[in-house]
C-alpha positions as CSV (number, residue, x, y, z in Angstrom):
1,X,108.6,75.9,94.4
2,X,108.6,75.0,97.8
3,X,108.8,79.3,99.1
4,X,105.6,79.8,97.0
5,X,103.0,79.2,99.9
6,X,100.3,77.8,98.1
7,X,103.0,75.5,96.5
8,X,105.0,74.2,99.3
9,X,103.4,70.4,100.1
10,X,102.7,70.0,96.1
11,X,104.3,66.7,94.8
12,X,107.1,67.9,92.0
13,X,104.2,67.7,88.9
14,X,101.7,69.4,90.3
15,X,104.1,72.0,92.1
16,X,105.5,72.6,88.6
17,X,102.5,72.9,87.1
18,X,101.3,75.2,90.2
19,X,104.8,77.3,89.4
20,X,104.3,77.9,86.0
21,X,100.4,79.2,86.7
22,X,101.6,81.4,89.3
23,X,104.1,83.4,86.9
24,X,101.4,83.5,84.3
25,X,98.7,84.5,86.6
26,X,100.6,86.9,88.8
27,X,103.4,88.1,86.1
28,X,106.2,88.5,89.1
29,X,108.5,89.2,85.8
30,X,106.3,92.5,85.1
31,X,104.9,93.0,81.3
32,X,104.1,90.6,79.3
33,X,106.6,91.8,77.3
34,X,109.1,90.4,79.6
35,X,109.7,86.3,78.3
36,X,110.6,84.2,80.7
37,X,112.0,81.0,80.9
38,X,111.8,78.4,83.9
39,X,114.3,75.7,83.7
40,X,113.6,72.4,85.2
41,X,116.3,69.1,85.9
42,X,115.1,66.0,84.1
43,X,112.4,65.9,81.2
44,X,108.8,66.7,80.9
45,X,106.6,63.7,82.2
46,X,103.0,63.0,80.5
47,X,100.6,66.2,80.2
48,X,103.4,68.7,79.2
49,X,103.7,72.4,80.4
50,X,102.2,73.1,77.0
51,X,101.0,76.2,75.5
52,X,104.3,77.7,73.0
53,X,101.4,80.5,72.4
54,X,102.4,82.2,75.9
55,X,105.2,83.9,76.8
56,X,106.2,81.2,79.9
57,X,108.7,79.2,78.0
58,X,109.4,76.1,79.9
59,X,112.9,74.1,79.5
60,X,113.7,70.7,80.4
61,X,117.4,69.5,81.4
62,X,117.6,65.7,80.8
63,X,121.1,64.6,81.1
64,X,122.1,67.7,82.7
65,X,120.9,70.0,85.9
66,X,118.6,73.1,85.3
67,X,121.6,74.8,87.0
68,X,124.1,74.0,84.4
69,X,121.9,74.8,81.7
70,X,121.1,78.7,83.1
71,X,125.0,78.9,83.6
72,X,125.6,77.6,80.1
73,X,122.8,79.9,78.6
74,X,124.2,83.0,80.5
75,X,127.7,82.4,79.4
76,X,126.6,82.6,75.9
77,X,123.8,85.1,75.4
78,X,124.3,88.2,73.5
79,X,123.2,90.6,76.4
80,X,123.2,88.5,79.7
81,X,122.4,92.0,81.7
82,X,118.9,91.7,80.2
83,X,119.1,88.3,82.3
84,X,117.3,87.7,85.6
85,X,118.2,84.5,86.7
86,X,115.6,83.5,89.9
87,X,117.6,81.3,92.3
88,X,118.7,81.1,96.0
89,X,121.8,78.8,94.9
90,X,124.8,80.5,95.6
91,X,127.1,79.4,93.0
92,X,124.7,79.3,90.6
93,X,123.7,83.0,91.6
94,X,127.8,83.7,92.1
95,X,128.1,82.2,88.0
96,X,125.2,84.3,86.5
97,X,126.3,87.7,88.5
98,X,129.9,86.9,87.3
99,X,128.5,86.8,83.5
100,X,126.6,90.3,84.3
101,X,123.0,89.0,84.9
102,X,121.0,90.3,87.4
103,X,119.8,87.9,90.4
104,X,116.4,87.8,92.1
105,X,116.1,85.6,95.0
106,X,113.2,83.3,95.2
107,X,111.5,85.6,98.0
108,X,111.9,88.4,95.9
109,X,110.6,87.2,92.7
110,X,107.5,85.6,94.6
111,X,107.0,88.9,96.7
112,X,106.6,90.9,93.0
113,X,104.1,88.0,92.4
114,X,102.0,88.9,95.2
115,X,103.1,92.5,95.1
116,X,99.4,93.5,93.4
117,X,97.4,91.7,95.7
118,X,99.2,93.4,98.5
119,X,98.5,96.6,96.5
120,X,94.3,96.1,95.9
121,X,94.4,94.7,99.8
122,X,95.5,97.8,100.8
123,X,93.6,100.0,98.6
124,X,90.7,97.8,99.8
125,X,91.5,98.8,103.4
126,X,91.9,102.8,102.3
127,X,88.5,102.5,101.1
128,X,86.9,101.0,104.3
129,X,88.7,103.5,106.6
130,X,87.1,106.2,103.9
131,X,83.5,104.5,104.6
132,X,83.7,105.0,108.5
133,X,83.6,101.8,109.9
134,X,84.9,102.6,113.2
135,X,88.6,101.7,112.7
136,X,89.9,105.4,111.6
137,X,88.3,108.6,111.6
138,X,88.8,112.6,110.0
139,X,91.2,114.6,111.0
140,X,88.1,116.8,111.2
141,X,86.5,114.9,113.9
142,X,89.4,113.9,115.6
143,X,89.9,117.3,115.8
144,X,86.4,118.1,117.3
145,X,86.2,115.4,120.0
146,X,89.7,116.8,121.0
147,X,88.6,119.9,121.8
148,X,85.0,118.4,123.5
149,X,87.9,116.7,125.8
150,X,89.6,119.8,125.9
151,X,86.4,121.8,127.2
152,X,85.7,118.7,129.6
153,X,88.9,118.0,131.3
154,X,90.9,121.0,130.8
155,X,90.3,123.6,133.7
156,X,91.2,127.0,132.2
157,X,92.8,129.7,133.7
158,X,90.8,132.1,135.4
């Protein structure tokens, strides 16, 4: 939680809470088609993560770390390469590759969050260049004040 910028000085509740808006706002994990699970140590305080209508399924670890759990639950699913496991641990990450799941850092995963907004930004920008506003011009009229250079400082050959 603490690489997701707008989550980084959150206390724990509110930077899980903040967590598990992000991936159902931003959909880093692609389709909602994809489930996903996020795996937290310890159990659920008051107020709950709660909606099982979505597809954000979130798990609890009391008694045992979140890491030990997604090593567990990789070891015995049916198809672990249809696993992303999110994490910059490197055993954890060493465990889950070893098992055949795939592994996303946390920069990665949040950069696909933000990937979109990057995407409209720039489209954004492609559209003001488009309007003229002084930043970028045609190749047309770069093309024409060239050659008013051209015929201003160039002396030609007699």
């Amino acid at each position: 939680m603490k690489k997701i910028p707008d989550l980084s000085r959150r206390c724990l509740e509110d930077g899980r809470t903040g967590l598990i808006r992000f991936i159902r706002e931003r959909r880093p994990h692609g389709s909602e088609r994809n489930p996903i699970t996020v795996v937290f140590d310890g159990q659920e305080h008051v107020g709950g993560f709660g909606d099982p209508a979505t597809d954000v399924k979130v798990v609890f670890t009391p008694g045992t770390s979140a890491d030990d759990h997604i090593r567990e639950y990789v070891e015995h699913a049916q198809d672990p390469q249809q696993i992303i496991c999110v994490t910059d641990d490197r055993e954890l990450a060493l465990a889950c590759r070893h098992r055949g799941a795939r592994i996303w850092s946390v920069e990665e995963f949040v950069a696909k969050g933000y990937k979109e907004e990057t995407a409209a930004a720039r489209r954004s920008e492609d559209s003001r260049r488009r309007e003229g506003d002084g930043k970028v011009i045609s190749q047309t009229a770069a093309r024409r004040i060239d050659q008013e250079l051209s015929d201003l400082w160039v002396r030609k050959k007699p």
